[in-house]
C-alpha positions as CSV (number, residue, x, y, z in Angstrom):
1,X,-247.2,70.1,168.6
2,X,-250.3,71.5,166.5
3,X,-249.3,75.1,168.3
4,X,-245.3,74.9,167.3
5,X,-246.6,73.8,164.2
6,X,-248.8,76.8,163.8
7,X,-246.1,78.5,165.0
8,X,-243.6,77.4,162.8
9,X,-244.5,76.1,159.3
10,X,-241.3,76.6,157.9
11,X,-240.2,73.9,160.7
12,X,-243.0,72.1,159.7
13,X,-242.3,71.8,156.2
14,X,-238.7,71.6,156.4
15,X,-239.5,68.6,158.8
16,X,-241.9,66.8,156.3
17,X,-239.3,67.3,153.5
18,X,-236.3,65.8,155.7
19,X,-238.7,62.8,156.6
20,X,-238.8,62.0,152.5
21,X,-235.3,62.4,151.8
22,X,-234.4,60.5,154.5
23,X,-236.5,57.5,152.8
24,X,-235.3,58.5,149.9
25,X,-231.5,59.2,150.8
26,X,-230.7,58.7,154.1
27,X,-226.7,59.6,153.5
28,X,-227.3,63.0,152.2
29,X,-229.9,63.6,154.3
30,X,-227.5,63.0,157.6
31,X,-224.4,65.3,156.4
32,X,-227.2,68.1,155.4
33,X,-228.7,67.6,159.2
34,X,-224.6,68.0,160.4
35,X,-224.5,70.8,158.1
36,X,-227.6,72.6,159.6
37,X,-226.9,71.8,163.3
């Protein structure tokens, strides 16, 4: 994990930031997630 997150910090960070919204607004969260897959 530590090397992918090396690796990737955008993933990273983009990872952190859905973990808050998802305690913060799990809805929008979910159809953004839908969206990006």
């Amino acid at each position: 994990m530590t090397t992918r997150n090396r690796r990737d910090p955008v993933r990273w960070i983009l990872g952190n930031i859905a973990d808050y919204l998802v305690q913060r607004a799990p809805i929008p969260v979910l159809l953004v997630r839908h969206r990006a897959a």
